[in-house]
N, C-alpha and C positions, 0 to 999 in steps of 0.2 A: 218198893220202887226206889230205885236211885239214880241219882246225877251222874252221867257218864259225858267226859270232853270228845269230842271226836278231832282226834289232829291227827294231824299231817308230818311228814316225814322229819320236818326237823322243829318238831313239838310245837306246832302254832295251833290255838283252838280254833277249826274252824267252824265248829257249832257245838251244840251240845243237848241233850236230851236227857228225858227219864225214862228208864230201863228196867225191868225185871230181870236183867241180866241172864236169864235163861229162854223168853219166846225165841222163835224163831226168827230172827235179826242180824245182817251183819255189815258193816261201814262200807260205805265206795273203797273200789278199789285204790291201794295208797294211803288211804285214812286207816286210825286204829282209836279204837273206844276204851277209852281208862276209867276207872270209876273213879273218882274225886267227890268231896265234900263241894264244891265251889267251881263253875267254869264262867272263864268272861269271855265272847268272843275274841280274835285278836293278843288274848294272853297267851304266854310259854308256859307249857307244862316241864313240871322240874319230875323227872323220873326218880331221884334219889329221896325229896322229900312227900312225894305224892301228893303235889299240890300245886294248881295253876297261877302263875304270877300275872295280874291284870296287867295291860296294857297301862303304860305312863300317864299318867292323868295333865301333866304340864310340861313345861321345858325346865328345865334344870331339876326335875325333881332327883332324888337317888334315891337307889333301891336300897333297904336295912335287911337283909337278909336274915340276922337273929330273930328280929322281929316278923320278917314277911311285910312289911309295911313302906308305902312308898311316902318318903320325907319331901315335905316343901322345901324351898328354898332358903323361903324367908320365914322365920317363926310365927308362927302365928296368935294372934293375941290371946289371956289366959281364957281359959271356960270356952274356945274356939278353933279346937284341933282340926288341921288340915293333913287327915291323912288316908290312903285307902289300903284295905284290908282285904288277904285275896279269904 
């Protein structure tokens, strides 16, 4: 069984499930089921790297793309990482 995102036209997760990928099953009309390691509701799916990016966890965060990791604003103190990982 695996994690599959079901989004929407312009890659929002609108749910997500686990799949056999082969039963008899197929997404509402509009929606499309990708298999991904990781789906958040609300995240964008990135088709190039096959991987959904969660939704912003705060206000100012930024997205590190190298990393896949959403950065706080303000550093956060040592042994106290503030970051979410899709």
């Amino acid at each position: 069984m695996n994690t599959y995102a079901i989004i929407d036209s312009s890659n929002i997760v609108a749910n997500f499930i686990v799949w056999d990928g082969v039963s008899d099953w197929t997404p509402d009309e509009g929606f499309t089921a990708v298999q991904v390691d990781r789906a958040d509701i609300g995240g964008t799916y990135d088709p190039v790297k096959n991987i959904v990016i969660p939704p912003c966890p705060g206000t100012d965060f930024t997205y590190d793309e190298a990393n896949n990791v959403w950065i706080a604003p303000v550093q956060a103190p040592p042994g106290d990482p503030v970051k979410v990982t899709p």
